[in-house]
PyMOL Python script that loads the backbone (N, CA, C, O; Angstrom):
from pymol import cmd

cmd.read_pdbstr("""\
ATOM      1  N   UNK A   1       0.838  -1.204   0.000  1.00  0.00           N
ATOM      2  CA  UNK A   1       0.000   0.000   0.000  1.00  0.00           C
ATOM      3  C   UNK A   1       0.871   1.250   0.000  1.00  0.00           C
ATOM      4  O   UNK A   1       1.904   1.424   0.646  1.00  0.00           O
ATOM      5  N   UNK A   2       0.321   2.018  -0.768  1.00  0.00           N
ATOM      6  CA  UNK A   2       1.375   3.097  -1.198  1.00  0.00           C
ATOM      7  C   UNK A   2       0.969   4.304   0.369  1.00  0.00           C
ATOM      8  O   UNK A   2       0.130   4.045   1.232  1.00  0.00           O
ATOM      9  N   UNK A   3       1.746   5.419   0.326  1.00  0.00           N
ATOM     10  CA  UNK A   3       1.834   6.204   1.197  1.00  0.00           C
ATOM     11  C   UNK A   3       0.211   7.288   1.299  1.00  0.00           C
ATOM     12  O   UNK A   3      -0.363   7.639   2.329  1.00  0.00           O
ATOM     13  N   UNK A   4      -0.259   7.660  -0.453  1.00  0.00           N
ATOM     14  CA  UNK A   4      -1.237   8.014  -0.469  1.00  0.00           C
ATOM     15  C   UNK A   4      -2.253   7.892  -0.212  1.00  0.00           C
ATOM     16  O   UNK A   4      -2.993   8.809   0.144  1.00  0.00           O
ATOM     17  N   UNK A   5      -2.664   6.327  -0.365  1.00  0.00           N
ATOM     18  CA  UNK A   5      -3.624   5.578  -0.499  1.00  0.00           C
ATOM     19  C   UNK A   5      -4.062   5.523   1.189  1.00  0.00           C
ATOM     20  O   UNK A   5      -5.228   5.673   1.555  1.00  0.00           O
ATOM     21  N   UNK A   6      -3.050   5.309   2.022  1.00  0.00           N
ATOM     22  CA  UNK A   6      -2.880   5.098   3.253  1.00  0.00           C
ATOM     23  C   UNK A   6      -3.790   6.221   3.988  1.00  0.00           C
ATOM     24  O   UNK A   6      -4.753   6.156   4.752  1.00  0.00           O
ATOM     25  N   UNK A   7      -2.913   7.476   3.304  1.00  0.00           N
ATOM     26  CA  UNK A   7      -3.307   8.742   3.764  1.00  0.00           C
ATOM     27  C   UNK A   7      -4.997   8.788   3.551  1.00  0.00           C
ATOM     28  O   UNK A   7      -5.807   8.982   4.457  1.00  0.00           O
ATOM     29  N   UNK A   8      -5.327   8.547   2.053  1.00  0.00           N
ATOM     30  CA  UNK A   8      -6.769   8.652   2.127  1.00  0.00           C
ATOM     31  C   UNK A   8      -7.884   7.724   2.920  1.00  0.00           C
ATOM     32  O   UNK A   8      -8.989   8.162   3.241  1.00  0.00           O
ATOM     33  N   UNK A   9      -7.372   6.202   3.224  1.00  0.00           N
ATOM     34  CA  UNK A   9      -7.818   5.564   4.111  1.00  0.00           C
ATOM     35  C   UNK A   9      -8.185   6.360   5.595  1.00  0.00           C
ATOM     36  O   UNK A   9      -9.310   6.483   6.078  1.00  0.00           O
ATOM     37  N   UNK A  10      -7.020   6.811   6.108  1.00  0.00           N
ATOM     38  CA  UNK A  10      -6.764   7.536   7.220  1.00  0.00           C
ATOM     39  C   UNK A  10      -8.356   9.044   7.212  1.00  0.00           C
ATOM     40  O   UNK A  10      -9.310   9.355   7.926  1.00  0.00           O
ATOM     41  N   UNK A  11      -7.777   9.452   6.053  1.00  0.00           N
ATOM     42  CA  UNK A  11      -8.645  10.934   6.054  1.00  0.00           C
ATOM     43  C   UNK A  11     -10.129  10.519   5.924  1.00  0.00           C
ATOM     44  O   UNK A  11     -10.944  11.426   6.093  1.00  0.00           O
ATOM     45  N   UNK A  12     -10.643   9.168   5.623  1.00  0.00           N
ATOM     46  CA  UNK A  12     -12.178   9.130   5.896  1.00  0.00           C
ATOM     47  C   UNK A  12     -12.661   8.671   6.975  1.00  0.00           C
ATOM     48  O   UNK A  12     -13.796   8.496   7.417  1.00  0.00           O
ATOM     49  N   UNK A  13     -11.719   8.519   7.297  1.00  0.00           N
ATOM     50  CA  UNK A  13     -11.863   7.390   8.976  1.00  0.00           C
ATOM     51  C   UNK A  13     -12.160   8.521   9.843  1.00  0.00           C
ATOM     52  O   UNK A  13     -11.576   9.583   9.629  1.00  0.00           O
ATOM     53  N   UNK A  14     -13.007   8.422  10.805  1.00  0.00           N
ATOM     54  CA  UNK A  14     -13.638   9.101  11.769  1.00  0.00           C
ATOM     55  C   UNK A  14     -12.560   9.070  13.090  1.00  0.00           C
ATOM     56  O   UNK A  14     -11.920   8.047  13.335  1.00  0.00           O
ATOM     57  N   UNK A  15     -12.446  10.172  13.825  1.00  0.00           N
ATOM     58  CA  UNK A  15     -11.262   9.805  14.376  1.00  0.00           C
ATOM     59  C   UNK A  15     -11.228   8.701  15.659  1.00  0.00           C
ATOM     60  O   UNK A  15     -10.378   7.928  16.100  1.00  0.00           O
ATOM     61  N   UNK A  16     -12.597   9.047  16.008  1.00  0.00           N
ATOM     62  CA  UNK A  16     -12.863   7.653  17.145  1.00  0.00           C
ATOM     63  C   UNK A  16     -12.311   6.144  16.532  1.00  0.00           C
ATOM     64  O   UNK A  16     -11.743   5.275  17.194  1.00  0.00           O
ATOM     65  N   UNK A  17     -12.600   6.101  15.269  1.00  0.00           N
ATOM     66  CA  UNK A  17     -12.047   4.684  14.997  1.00  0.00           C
ATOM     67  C   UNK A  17     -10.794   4.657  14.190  1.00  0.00           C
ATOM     68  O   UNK A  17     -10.476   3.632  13.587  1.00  0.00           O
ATOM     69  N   UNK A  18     -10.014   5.818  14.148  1.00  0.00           N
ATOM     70  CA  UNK A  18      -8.588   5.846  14.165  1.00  0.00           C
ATOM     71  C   UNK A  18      -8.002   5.560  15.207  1.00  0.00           C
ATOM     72  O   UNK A  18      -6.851   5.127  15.143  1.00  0.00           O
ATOM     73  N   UNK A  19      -8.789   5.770  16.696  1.00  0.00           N
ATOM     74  CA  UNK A  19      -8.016   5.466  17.842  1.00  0.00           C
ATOM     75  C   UNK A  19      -8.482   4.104  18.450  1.00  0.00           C
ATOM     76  O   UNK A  19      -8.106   3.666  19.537  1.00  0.00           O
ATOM     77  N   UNK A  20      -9.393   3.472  17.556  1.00  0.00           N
ATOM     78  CA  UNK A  20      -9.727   2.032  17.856  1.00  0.00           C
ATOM     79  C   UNK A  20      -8.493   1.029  16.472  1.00  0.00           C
ATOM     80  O   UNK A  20      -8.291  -0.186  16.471  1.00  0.00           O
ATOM     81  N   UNK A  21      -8.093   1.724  15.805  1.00  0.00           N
ATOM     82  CA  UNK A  21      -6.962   1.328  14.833  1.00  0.00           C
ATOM     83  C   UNK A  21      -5.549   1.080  15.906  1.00  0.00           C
ATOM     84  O   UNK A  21      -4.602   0.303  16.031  1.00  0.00           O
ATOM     85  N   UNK A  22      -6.070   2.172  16.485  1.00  0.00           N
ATOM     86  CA  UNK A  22      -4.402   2.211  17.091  1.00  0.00           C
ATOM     87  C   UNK A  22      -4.538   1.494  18.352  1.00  0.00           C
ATOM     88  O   UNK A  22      -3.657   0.786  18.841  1.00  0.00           O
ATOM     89  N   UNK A  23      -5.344   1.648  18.703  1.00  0.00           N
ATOM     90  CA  UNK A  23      -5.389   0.302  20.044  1.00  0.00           C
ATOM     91  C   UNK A  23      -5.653  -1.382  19.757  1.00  0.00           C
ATOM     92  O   UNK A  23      -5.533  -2.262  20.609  1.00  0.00           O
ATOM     93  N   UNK A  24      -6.097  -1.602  18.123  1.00  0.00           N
ATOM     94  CA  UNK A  24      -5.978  -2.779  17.856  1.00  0.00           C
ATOM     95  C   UNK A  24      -4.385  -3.143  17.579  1.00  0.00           C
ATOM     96  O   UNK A  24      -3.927  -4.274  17.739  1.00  0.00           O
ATOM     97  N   UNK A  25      -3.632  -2.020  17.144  1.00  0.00           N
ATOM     98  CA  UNK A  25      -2.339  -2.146  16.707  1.00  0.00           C
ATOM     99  C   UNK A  25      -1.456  -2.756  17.749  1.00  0.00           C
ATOM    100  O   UNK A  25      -0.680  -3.700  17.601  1.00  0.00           O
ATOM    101  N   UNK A  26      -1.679  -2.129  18.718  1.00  0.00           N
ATOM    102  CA  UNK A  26      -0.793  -2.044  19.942  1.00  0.00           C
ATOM    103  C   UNK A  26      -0.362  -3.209  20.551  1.00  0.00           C
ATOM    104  O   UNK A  26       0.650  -3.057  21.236  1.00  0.00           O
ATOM    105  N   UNK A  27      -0.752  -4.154  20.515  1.00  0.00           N
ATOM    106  CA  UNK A  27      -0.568  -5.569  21.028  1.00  0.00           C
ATOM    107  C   UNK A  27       0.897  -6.310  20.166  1.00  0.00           C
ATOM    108  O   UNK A  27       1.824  -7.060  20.473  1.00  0.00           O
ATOM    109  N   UNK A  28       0.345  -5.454  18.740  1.00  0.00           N
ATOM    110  CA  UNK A  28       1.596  -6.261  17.924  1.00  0.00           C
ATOM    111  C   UNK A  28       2.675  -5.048  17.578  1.00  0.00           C
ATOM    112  O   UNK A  28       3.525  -5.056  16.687  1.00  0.00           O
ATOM    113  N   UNK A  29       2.386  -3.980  18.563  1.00  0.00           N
ATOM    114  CA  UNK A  29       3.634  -3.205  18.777  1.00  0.00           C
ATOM    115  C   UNK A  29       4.386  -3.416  20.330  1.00  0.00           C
ATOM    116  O   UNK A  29       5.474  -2.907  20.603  1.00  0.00           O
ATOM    117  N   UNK A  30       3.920  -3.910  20.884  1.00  0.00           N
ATOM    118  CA  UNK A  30       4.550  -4.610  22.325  1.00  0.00           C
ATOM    119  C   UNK A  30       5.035  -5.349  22.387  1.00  0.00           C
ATOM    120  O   UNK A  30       6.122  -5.139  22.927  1.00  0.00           O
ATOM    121  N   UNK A  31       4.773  -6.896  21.936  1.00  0.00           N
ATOM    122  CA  UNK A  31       4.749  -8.029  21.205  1.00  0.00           C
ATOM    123  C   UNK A  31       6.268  -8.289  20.704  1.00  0.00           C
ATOM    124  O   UNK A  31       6.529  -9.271  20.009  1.00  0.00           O
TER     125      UNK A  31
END
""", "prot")
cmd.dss("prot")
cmd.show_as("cartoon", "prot")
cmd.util.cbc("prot")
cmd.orient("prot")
């Protein structure tokens, strides 16, 4: 996935579930 594409993923996303992105992340950033 390119850098843009990412970005536009990101920019429709509501931010409440940008921060449910990042708390699903987190397990396999500890990990």
């Amino acid at each position: 996935m390119t850098m843009e594409s990412r970005a536009k993923l990101v920019s429709i996303r509501p931010k409440h579930q940008r921060g449910y992105h990042n708390y699903h992340l987190s397990p396999l950033l500890t990990t």
